[in-house]
N, C-alpha and C positions, 0 to 999 in steps of 0.2 A: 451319690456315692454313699453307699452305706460304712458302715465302722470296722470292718474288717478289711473293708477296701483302701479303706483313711491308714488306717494301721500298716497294711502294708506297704503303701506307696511313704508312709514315715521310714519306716524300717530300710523299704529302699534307700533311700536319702541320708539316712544315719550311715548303712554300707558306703555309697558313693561318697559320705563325708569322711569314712576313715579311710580311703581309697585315694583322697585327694591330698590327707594328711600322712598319709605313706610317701606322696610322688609330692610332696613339702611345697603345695599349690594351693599358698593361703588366699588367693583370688577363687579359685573354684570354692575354696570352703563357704566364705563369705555367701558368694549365689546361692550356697544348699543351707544356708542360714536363715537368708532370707526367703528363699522359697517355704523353705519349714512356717516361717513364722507367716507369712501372707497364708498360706495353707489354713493356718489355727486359727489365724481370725475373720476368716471367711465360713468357717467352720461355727464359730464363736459367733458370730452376726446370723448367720442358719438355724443355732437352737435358740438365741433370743426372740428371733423372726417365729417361730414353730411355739415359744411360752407365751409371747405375744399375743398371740393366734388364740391360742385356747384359752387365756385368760379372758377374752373379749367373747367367745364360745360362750362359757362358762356367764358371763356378764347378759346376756340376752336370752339365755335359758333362765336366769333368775329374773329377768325384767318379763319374761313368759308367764312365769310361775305369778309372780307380785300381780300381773294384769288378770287374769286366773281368780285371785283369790279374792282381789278388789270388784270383780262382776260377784261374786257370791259373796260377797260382803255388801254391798246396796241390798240385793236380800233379806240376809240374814246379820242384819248390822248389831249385833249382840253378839253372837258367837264368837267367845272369847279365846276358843280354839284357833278361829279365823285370822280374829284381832293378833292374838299372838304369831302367830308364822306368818302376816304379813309385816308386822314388826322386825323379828329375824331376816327374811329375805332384803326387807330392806337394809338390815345393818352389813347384811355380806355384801350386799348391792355399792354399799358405802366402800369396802376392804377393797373387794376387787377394782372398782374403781383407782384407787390408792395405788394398788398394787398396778392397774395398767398405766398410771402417768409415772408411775417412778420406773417401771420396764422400758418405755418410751424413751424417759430422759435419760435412763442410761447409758440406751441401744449407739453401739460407736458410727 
C-alpha cells in the first residue's frame, strides 16, 4: 500500500467517523479509532522494518569496502591514504552499528 492509498483509506475513516458521530454511535467511533491507530502502527513497524534494512545495506557495503582496502593495505602497508579511509570506514562501521542496535531495540 503506497502513501496515497494509506491517505485515502485515513480519510475514509475520518468520513465514516463523522458519519457515526452524526448518527451519535460512540461504539462505531471507538472501532474507527482503533482501526486508525492499528493502521499507524503497522504502518510505523513498515518504515522501521525498511530503516532497518538499509541501515544493515549500508553496514556490509562498508564492511566491503574496509575488506577492499585491508587486501591493498598488506601491499602497500605505508599508504597513508589507505591507512586513513580504512580508519574512517571503520568509524562509520562503529555509528551504523550503534545506530542498527538502537533501531532494533526500539522497533515495537
Amino acid at each position: 500500500m503506497n502513501m496515497s492509498e494509506t491517505q485515502l483509506s485515513v480519510d475514509d475513516y475520518l468520513d465514516l467517523y463523522l458519519y457515526a458521530e452524526s448518527m451519535d454511535d460512540h461504539v462505531w467511533q471507538q472501532e474507527i479509532i482503533e482501526t486508525l491507530q492499528n493502521s499507524h502502527n503497522e504502518f510505523r513497524k513498515e518504515l522501521q522494518s525498511v530503516a532497518c534494512k538499509q541501515l544493515m545495506e549500508k553496514y556490509e557495503h562498508i564492511n566491503e569496502e574496509i575488506r577492499t582496502i585491508y587486501q591493498q593495505l598488506r601491499i602497500h602497508s605505508s599508504n597513508e591514504y589507505l591507512l586513513e579511509e580504512f580508519w574512517r570506514l571503520k568509524q562509520q562501521r562503529i555509528l551504523l552499528g550503534l545506530q542498527i542496535r538502537s533501531a532494533k531495540h526500539h522497533s515495537p
